[in-house]
SEBAFI-276068 format. One record per residue (C-alpha): residue in three letters; x, y, z. Coordinates in steps of 0.2 Angstrom, whole numbers, padded with zeros to 4 digits, always signed. Each point is the difference from the previous one (the first is absolute). Example, Ala and Ser with C-alpha at 12.3 -4.5 7.8 and 13.67 -1.06 7.14 Angstrom:
2
Ala+0062-0022+0039 Ser+0006+0017-0003 
END
This chain:
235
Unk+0122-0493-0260 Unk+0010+0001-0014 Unk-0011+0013-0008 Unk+0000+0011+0013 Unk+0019+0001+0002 Unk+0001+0002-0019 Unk-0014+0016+0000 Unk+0012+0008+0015 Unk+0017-0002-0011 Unk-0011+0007-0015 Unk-0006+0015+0011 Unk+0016+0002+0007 Unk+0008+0001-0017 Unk-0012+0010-0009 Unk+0004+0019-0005 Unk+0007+0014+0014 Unk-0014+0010+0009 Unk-0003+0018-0007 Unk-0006+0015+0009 Unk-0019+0004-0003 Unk+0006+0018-0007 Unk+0013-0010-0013 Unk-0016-0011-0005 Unk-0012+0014-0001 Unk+0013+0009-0011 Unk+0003+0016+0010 Unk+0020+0006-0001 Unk+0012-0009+0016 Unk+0004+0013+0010 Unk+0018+0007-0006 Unk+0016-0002+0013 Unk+0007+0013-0008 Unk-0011+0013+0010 Unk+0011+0006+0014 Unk+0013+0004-0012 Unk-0010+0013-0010 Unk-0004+0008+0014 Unk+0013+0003+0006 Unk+0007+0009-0016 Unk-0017+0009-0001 Unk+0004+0005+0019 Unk+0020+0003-0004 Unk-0005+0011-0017 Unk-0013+0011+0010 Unk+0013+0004+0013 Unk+0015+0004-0015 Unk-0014+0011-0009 Unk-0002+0009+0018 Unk+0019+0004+0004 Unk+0002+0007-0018 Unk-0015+0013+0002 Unk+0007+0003+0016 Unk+0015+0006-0006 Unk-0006+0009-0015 Unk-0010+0011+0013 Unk+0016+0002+0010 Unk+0011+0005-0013 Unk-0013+0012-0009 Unk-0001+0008+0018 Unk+0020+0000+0000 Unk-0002+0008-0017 Unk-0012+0014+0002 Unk+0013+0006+0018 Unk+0015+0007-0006 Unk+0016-0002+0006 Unk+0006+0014+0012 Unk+0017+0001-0006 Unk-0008+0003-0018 Unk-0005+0015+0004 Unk+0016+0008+0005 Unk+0014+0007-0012 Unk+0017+0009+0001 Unk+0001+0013-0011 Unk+0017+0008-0004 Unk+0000+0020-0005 Unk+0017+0006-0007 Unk+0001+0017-0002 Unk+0018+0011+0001 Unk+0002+0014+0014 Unk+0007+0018-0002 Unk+0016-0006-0003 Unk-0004-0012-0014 Unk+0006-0014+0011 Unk-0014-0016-0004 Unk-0012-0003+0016 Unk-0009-0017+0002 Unk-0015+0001+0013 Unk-0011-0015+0003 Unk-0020+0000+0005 Unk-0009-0014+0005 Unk-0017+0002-0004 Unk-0015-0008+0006 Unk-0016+0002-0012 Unk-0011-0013+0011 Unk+0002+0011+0014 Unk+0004+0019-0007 Unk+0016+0001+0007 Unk+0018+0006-0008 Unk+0017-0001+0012 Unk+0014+0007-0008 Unk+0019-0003+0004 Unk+0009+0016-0001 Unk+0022-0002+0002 Unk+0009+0017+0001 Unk+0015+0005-0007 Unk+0006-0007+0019 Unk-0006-0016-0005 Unk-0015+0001+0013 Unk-0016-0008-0004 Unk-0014+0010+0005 Unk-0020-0008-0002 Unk-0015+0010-0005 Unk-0017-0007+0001 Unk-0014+0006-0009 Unk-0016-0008+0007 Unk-0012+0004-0014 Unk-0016-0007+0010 Unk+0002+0012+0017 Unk+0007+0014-0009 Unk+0016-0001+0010 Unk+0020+0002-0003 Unk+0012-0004+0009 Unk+0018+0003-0002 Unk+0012-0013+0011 Unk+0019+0005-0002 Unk+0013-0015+0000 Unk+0011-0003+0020 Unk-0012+0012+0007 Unk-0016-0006+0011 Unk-0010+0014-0005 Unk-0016+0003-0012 Unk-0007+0013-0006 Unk-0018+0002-0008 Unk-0009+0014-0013 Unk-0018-0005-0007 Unk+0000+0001-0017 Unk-0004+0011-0011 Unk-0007+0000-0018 Unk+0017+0004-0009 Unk+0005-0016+0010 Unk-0015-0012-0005 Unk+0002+0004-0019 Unk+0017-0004+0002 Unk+0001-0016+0008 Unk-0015-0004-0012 Unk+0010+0002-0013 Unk+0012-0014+0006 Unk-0014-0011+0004 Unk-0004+0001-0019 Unk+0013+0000-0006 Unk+0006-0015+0008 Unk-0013-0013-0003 Unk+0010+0002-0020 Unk+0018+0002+0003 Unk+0011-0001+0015 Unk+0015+0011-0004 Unk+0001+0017-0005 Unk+0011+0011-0005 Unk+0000+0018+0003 Unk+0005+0014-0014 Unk+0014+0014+0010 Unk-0007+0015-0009 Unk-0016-0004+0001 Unk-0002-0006+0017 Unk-0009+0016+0013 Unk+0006+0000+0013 Unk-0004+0011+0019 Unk+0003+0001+0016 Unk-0013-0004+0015 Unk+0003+0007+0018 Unk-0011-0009+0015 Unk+0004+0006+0017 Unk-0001-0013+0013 Unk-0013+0004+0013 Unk+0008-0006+0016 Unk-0013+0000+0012 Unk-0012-0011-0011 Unk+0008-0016+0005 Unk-0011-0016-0006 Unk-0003-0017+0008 Unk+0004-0013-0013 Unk-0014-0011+0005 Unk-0011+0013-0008 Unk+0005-0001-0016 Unk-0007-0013-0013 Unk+0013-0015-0009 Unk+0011+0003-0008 Unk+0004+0017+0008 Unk-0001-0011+0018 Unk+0013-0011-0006 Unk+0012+0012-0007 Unk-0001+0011+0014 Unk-0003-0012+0015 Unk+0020+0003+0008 Unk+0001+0018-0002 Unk-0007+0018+0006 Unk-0012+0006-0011 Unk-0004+0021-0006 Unk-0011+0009-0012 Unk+0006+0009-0011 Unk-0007+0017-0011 Unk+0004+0007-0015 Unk+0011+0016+0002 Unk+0008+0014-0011 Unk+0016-0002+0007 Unk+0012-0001+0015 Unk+0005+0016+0002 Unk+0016+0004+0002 Unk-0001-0004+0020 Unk-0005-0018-0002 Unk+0011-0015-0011 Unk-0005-0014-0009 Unk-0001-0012+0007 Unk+0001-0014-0014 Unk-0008-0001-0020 Unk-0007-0013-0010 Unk-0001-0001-0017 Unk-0015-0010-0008 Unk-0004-0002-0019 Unk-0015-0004-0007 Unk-0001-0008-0019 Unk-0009+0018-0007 Unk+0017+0007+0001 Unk-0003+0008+0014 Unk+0013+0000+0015 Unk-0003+0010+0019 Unk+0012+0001+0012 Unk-0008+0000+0018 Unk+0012+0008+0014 Unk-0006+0001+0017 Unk+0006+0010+0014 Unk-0008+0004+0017 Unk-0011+0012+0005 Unk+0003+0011+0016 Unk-0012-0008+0013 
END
């Protein structure tokens, strides 16, 4: 009996049990696991977001900025009298468009827009709700080319007094040609939506029976200055 109860202590106190795998010598299995894949799962998803955006902001790159394309050009030039004029145009080489602002002597600011890409002018004076239209001609695409051009290197230019041509342009207003602003194409839509609309054609003069009934004065940076007077043609 004794025996026996020493063969249990001796069994009891013999060495801890092993898993088979431990004895067979294959590796324990790590408890470190989860942890690396989570990092592997954490590092796939940050290598994700970063090509993501890199797409994103190549795309953001290629599309430029709207307001990029736009620039105020400044064209100083003296009148007749020697006096120093400033007149500003707005041109718009993503779409083919120029808008200059033309002030009078009165101080009035008068618009012209050339719309390069329907071949249109039209000619907005300042307080009035009234527009008036010419298609343009070749004299008029070289010369607003010319800005265009000249633009994308400088944006102020000074005009030489004695060197500067100058002429005068008659249009008379055809008065029963009125036009629907809803068929006209933006930006002319825009600029034209509130007010009556006319065609216009190019004329050798009033006569002395009609008067003018305003002019514009528009310089171009070739030297070239026009002043474009309207009056009304009987109807």
């Amino acid at each position: 009996m004794e025996r026996c109860w020493n063969c249990s202590a001796t069994a009891l106190e013999g060495p801890p049990h092993t898993f088979p795998s431990q004895q067979d010598g294959a590796p324990a299995l790590s408890p470190q696991f989860p942890h690396r894949a989570f990092w592997g799962a954490l590092s796939a998803i940050l290598l994700m977001v970063v090509i993501a955006l890199s797409v994103v902001g190549h795309i953001g790159f290629r599309q430029p900025d709207p307001q990029s394309m736009l620039q105020v050009v400044r064209i100083i030039v003296p009148d007749e009298t020697g006096m120093m004029v400033n007149q500003s145009a707005l041109v718009d080489q993503r779409n083919d468009v120029v808008i200059y602002s033309v002030t009078s002597i009165a101080n009035h600011t008068s618009t012209v827009m050339f719309d390069i890409k329907h071949g249109l002018i039209c000619y907005k004076p300042d307080n009035q709700e009234i527009c008036f239209l010419r298609k343009m001609e070749g004299t008029d695409y070289e010369n607003v080319h010319t800005l265009l051009d000249e633009s994308k290197k400088v944006n102020q230019f000074w005009l030489v007094g004695n060197e500067t041509q100058r002429h005068t342009e008659f249009l008379g207003v055809l008065g029963g040609s009125q036009v629907d602003a809803s068929t006209l194409q933006e930006p002319l839509q825009t600029l034209c939506q509130q007010s009556s609309i006319y065609w216009t054609r190019r004329a050798d003069g009033p006569g002395k029976q009609r008067l003018i009934y305003f002019c514009i004065d528009i310089c171009f940076p070739s030297n070239i200055c026009v002043s474009v007077c309207f009056y009304y043609l009987p109807e």
